[in-house]
N, C-alpha and C positions, 0 to 999 in steps of 0.2 A: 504494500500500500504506500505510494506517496502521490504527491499535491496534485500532481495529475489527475490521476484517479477523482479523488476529491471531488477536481474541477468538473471533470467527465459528468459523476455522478451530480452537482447541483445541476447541470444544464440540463437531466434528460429528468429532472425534478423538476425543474422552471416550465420546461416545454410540453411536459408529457408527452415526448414524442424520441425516440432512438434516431432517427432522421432529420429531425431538427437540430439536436443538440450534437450530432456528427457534423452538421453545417455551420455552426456557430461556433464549437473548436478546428473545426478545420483537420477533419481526420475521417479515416473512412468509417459506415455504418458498424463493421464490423469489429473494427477496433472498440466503439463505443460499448457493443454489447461486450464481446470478452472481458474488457474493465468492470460493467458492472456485474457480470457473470465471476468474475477474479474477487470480485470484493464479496460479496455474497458466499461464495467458499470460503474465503478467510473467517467470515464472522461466524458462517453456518447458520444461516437467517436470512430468508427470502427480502429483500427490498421495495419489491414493485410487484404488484399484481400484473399480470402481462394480459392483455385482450386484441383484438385484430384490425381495434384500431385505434387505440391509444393505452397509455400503461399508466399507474397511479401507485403511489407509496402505500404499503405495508406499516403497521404500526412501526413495526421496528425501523421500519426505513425513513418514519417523520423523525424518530427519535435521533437516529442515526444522522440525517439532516442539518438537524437543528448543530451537532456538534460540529458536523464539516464546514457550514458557515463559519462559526467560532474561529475554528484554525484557519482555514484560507482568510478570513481577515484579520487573525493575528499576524500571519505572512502577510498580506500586504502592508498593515502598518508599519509590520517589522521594519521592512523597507525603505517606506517611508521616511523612518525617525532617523535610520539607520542614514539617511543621506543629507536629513536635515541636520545631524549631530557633525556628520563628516563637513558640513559645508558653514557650519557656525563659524563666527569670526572667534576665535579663542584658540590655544594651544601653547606650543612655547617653540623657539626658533636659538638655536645656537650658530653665533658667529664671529669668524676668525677675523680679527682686525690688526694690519699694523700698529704700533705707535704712531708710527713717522704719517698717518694718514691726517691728512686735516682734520683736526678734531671739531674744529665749528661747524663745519660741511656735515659734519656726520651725526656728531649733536643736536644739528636742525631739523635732519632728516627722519630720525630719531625720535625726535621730539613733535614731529607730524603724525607718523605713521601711531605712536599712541594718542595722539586725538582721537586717529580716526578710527581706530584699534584697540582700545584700552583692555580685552579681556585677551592678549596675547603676551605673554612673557617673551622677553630676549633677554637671553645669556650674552656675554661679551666677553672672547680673549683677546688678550692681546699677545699674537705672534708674529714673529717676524715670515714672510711669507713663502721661506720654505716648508714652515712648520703647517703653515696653514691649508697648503697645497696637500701637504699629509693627511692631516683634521681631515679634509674634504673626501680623499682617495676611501679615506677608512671608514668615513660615518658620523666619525665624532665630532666631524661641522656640520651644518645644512649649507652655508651660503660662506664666503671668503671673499678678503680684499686684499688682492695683493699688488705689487708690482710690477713684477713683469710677465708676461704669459709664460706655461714652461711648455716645450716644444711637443703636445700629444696632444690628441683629440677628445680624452677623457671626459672634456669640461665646457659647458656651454658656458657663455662670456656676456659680459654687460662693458665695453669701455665708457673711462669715466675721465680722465686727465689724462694730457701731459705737460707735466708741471715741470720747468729749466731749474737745474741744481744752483745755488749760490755757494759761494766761499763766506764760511760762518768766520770772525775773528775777533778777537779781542779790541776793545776801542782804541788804544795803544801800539798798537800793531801797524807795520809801515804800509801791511798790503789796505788796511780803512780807509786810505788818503785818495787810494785809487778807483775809477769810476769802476773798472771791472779788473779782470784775474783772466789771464789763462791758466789751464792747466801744468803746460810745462816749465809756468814758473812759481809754481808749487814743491816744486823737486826737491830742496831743503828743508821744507816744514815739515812738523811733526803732527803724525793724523792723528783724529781723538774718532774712528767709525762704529759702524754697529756692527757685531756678531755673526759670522759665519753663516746664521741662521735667515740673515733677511739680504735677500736678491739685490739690495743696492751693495753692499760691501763686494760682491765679486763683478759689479758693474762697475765700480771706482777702480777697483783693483786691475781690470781688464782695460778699462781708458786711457790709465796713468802707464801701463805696457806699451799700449801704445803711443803711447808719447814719450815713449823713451828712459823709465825711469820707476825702480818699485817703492812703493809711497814708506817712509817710515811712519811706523805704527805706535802712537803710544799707550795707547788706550783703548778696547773696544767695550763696547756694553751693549745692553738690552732697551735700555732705556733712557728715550731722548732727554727729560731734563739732566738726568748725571751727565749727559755729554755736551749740555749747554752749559753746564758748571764748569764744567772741565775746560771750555773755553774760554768761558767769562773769567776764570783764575786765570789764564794764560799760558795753560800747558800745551794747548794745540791749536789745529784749528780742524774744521770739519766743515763737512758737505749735504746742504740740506737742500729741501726743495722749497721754493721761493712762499709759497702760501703757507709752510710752516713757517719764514723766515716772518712771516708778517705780524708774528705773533710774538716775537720775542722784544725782548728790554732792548732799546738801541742804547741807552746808558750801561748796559753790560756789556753785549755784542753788535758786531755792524755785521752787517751784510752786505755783496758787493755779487752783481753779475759774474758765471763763469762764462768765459768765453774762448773760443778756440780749444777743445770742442764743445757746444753746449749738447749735455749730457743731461736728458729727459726724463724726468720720473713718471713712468705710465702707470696708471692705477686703473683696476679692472675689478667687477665684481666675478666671481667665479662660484660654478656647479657643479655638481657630479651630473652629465649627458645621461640618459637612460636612466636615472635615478629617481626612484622614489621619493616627491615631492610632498609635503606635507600641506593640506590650505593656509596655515598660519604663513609657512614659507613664500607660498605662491604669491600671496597678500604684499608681503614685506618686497621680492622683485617688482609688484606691479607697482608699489608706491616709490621704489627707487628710481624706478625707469621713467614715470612721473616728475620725480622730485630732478634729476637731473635734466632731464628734457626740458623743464621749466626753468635751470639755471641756467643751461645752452645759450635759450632765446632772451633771456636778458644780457647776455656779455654785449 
C-alpha cells in the first residue's frame, strides 16, 4: 500500500465509477481495478459493492475513506510546510573574510542585508584567502572573499574590486615627501606583510622578483592593525590597498601611490559550483550583487 493507491482509491470513491477515476489519474482501467482489488486483499474486507453500472463503498470502505483522506492530506501539507519552512527568510550563513577587505564596504553591506533579513545569523572569519578558499572547498564556508581567483573551476564568482596597492610609511620617512613610489625603489626597505596565508604576500613577493630584487622581510602577521603599528613605530613599511589606506591616521602613516608597476588588489566573492546552496545563502549573494551593482552606478 502506498499514496498511490490511496489516491486510486478516493477517485473511484468520488466518481463511483472505475472508468472515470482511470481518467482522472491518468492510468489505464485496469491498473485502477488491480489497486483496489490489491488493497482489498491486504485489508481482507470488501471496499465497494460492484454493480454493472456503477460501484458504491462498503461500510468498511466509508471507514477506510474517511482515513485515506486524513493521510493524503497530511502529505500534501507535509509538502506544503515543508517548502514554506525551506523558503522562510531565516537560517545562518558562514563567511570567510579577509582582514585586509574594506571593512566599511562590508559593514554596510552587512548592515542592509539585516534590515532586510533580520531572522538570518552570519558567522564571520577572518582568513587570509588561502585559508578561505579551503573553508569553501570543504564546507566549513558557504560564501568567501578573497583576493585573487585561484586557477580551477570549482567556484562560481561575484567580482567586486580592483583596488591599486599604496606604499604605507611612517610620516618621517623620506619616501612621505614623494607624490608616489615605484616598486624598484623599495629594494632597501624593510617589509612589515601578511602571512603566507593571504594571496597578497606571494603577489608582493612575485612583483618585487620581478623587478629585480627579494623584499627584506621584517615582520609578517595576520592582522592589519599590528602591521599599521608596526609602521607607524617605524620598523617598516608595507603594502596596502588604497581604500584601506583611506582609513588610516595620516598623523601616524602617509600613504603615497605605487607606481611602476601598479599592483591590483582584486576582490571577488566566491562558491562552491555545484554546491548545495542554503536560502539564507542565496539571500545574502542576491543582496551582495545588489548592494554592489548599486555602488558601481554611483562611482
Amino acid at each position: 500500500m502506498d499514496l498511490h493507491h490511496l489516491k486510486y482509491f478516493i477517485e473511484v470513491a468520488r466518481h463511483k465509477s472505475f472508468t472515470r477515476a482511470a481518467e482522472v489519474c491518468c492510468v489505464s482501467q485496469s491498473a485502477i481495478s488491480k489497486t483496489i482489488k490489491d488493497l482489498e486483499n491486504e485489508l481482507g474486507t470488501a471496499l465497494f459493492n460492484r454493480t454493472s453500472k456503477y460501484v458504491h463503498l462498503t461500510h468498511a470502505g466509508a471507514i477506510f475513506l474517511n482515513q485515506s483522506q486524513q493521510i493524503v492530506s497530511m502529505f500534501i501539507n507535509l509538502t506544503a510546510n515543508f517548502e514554506t519552512e525551506l523558503k522562510l527568510e531565516k537560517g545562518k550563513i558562514t563567511i570567510g573574510l579577509p582582514p585586509i577587505t574594506g571593512a566599511s564596504i562590508f559593514a554596510q553591506l552587512l548592515a542592509n542585508f539585516r534590515i532586510k533579513h533580520p531572522q538570518v545569523d552570519i558567522e564571520l572569519y577572518e582568513y587570509g584567502s588561502k585559508k578561505v578558499v579551503v573553508g569553501i572547498q570543504d564546507g566549513t564556508l558557504d560564501i568567501g572573499v578573497i583576493c585573487n581567483l585561484p586557477e580551477n573551476d570549482m567556484f562560481e564568482t561575484m567580482p567586486l574590486s580592483n583596488d591599486p596597492l599604496q606604499v604605507v610609511v611612517h610620516p618621517h620617512h623620506p619616501i612621505s615627501k614623494f607624490p608616489s613610489a615605484s616598486l624598484a625603489s623599495l629594494e632597501n626597505e624593510s617589509f612589515v606583510l601578511y602571512t603566507k596565508d593571504f594571496s597578497l604576500h606571494g603577489e608582493i613577493l612575485s612583483q618585487c622578483k620581478t623587478a629585480g630584487f627579494q623584499p627584506k622581510i621584517v615582520f609578517e602577521t595576520s592582522q592589519l592593525e599590528l602591521m599599521i603599528q608596526m609602521v607607524a613605530a617605524n620598523l617598516g613599511i608595507t603594502l596596502l590597498p588604497s581604500k584601506t589606506c583611506e582609513r588610516l591616521d595620516p598623523s601616524r602613516t602617509i600613504s603615497i601611490p605605487l607606481l611602476k608597476p601598479t599592483i591590483l588588489h582584486k576582490m571577488s566573492i566566491i562558491w562552491r559550483k555545484g554546491h548545495y546552496m542554503s536560502h539564507a545563502a542565496l539571500l545574502w549573494l542576491a543582496c551582495a550583487e545588489e548592494y554592489f551593482k548599486k555602488e558601481s552606478t554611483l562611482k
